[in-house]
C-alpha positions as CSV (number, residue, x, y, z in Angstrom):
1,X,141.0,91.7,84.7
2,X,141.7,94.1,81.7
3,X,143.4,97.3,81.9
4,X,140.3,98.9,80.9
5,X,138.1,96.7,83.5
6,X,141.1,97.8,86.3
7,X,141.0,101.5,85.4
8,X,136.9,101.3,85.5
9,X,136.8,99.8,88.7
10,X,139.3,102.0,90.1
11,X,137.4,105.1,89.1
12,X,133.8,103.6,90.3
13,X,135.7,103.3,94.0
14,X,137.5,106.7,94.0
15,X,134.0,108.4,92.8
16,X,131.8,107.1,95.3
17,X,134.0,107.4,98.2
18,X,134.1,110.8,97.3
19,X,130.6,111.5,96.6
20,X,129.9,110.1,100.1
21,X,132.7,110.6,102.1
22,X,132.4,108.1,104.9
23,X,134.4,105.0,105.0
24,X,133.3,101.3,103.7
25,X,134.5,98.0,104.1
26,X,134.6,96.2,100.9
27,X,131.7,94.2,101.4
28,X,129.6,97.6,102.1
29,X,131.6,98.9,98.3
30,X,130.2,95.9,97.3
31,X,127.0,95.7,98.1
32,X,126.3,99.8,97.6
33,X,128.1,100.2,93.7
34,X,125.7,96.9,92.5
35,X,128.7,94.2,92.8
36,X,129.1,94.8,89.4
37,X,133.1,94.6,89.8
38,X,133.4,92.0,92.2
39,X,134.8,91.5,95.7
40,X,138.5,90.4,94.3
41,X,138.2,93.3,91.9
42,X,137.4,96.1,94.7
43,X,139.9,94.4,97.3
44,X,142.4,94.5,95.0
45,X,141.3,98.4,94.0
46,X,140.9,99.3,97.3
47,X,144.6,97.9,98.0
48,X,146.1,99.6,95.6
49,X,144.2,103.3,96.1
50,X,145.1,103.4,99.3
51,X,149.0,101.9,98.7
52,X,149.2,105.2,96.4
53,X,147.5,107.4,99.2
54,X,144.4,107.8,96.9
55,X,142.3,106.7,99.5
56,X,142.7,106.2,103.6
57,X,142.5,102.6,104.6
58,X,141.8,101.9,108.8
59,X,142.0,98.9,110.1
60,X,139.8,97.5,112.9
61,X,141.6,93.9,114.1
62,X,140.9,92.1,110.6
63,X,138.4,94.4,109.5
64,X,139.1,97.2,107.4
65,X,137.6,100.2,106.2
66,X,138.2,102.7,103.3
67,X,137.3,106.2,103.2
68,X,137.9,109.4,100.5
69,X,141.6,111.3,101.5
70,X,140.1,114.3,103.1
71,X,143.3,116.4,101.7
72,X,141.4,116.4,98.2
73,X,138.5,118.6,99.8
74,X,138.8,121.9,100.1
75,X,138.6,123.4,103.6
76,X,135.5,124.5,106.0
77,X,135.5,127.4,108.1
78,X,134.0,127.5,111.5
79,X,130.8,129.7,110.0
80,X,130.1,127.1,107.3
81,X,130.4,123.9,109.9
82,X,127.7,125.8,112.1
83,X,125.8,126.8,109.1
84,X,125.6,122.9,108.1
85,X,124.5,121.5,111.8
86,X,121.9,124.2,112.4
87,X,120.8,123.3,108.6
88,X,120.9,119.3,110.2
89,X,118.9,120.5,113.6
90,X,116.3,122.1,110.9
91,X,116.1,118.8,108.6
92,X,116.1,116.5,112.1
93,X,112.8,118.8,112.6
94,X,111.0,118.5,109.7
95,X,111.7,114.6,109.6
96,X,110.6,113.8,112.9
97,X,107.4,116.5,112.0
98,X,107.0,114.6,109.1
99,X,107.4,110.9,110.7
100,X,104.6,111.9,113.5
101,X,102.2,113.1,110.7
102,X,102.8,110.0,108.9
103,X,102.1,108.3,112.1
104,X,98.5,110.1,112.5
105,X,97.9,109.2,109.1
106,X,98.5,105.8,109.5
107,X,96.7,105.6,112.8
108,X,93.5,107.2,110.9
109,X,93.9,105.1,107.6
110,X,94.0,101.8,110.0
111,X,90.7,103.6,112.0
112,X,88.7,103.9,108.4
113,X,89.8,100.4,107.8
114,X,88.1,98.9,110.6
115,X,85.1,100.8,110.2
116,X,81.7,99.3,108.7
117,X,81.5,100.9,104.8
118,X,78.9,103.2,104.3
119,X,76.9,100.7,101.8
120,X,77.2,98.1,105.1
121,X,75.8,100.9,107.2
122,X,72.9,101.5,104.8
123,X,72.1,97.8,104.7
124,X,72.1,97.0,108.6
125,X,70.2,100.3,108.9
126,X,67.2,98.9,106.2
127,X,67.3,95.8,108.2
128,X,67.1,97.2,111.1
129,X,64.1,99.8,110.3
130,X,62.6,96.2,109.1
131,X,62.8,94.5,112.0
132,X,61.4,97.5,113.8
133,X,58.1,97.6,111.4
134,X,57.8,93.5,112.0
135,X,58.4,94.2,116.1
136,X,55.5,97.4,115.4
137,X,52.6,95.4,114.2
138,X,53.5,92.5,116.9
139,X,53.1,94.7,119.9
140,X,49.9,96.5,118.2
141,X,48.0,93.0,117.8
142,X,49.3,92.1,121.4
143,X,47.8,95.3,123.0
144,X,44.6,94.7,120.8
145,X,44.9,91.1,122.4
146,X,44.9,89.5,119.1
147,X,46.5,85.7,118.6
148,X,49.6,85.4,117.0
149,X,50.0,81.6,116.5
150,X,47.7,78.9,114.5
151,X,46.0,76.4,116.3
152,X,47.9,73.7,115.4
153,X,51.0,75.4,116.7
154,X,49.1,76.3,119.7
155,X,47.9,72.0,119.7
156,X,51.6,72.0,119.4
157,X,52.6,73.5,122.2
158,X,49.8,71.9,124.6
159,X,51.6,68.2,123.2
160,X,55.0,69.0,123.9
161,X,53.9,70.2,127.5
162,X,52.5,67.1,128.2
163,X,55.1,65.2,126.6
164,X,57.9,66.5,129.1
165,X,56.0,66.7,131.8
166,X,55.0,62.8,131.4
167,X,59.0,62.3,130.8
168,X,59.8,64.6,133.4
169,X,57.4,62.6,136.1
170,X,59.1,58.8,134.6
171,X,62.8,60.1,135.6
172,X,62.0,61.1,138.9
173,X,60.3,58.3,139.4
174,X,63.0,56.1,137.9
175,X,65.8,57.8,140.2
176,X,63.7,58.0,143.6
177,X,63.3,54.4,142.8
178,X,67.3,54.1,143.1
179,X,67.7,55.9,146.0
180,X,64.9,54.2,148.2
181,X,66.4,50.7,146.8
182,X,70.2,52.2,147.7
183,X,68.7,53.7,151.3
184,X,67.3,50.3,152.6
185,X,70.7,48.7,153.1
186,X,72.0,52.2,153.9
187,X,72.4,53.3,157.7
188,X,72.1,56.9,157.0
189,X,69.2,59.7,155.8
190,X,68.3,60.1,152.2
191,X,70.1,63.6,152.7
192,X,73.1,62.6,153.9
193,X,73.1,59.7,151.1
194,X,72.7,62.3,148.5
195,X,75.6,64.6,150.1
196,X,78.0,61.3,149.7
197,X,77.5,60.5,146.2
198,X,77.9,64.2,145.5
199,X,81.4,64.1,147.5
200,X,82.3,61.3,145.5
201,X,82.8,63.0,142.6
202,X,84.6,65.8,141.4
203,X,81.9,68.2,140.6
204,X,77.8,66.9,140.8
205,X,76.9,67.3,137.0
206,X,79.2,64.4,136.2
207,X,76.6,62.0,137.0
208,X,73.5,64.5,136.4
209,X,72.3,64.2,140.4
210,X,69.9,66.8,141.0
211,X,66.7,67.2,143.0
212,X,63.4,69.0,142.3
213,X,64.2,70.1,145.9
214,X,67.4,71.7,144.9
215,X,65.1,74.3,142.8
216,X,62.1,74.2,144.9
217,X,60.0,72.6,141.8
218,X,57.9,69.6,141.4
219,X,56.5,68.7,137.9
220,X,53.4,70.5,136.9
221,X,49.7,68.9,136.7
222,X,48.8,67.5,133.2
């Protein structure tokens, strides 16, 4: 490295140990002045600042730190150090005021966030208001005993009644027919036969056995 280069880096190091007075390693020197020297450029600064008693150099097992010679600042009276901590009590303050305020802020910003926009809330509230005019003429044609379906919905419905309950009659048929076959070679009641297929398995909808006696119905008249 140049003379120039040496003398450049040597003043970078001095400078900011100075400016912040607290000791570094190298790698902190480093990684703080923009590695724009080096690492072998500042160890070898570092070195030789401290060799001339430009600097302090500590040593922690292999690590080692460098701080500013605290003979080059001037002195502090008592008044001045309790001046500066009551000064550091007042910034601690205002930071942790101002950290709690950001807090709140953040707290609120993350409320509003989750909150339906006012152009949603006018929409659901025109569907809703909708949905109450629709519901409105309903109920008045149901009090005035009006009919609100067509005929061939109503035909509709009347079909699909009879359709389920024809299905409805084949299936019980169908399984009764299974059980009285299963209960002539079987020594016990139709109850107790029921009860033991149930046991068998782990829970009763696995094979779909259910009785209109279980719900106390029986399929409707046609």
């Amino acid at each position: 490295m140049s003379k120039n280069k040496d003398a450049a880096a040597t003043k970078a190091v001095v400078d900011y140990l100075n400016r912040q007075n607290r000791p570094y390693s190298v790698t902190d020197l480093l990684n703080n002045m923009g590695k724009e020297y080096g690492k072998t450029s500042i160890t070898k600064t570092c070195e030789s600042l401290a060799a001339d008693g430009k600097i302090r150099e500590k040593s922690y097992g292999k690590q080692k730190v460098y701080v500013a010679d605290q003979s080059s600042f001037p002195d502090v009276d008592d008044a001045e150090l309790k001046s500066m901590d009551a000064k550091i009590v007042e910034l601690t303050e205002s930071v942790q005021h101002v950290q709690d305020k950001v807090r709140r802020l953040e707290s609120e910003l993350k409320t509003l966030n989750n909150a339906v926009s006012t152009e949603d809330a006018k929409k659901e509230t025109e569907r809703i208001e909708n949905d109450m005019v629709s519901l409105q003429e309903k109920l008045g044609k149901l009090k005035e005993g009006k009919v609100l379906i067509t005929p061939q919905e109503k035909d509709k419905v009347y079909k699909d009644r009879v359709k389920y309950v024809k299905e409805w009659r084949k299936r019980k048929r169908i399984s009764t027919d299974i059980i009285n076959a299963i209960l002539e070679g079987y020594p016990k009641t139709k109850k107790h036969l029921l009860y033991h297929l149930i046991q068998l398995c782990v829970c009763q909808e696995e094979i779909g056995l259910e009785t209109d006696e279980d719900y106390s119905v029986k399929p409707p008249d046609i």
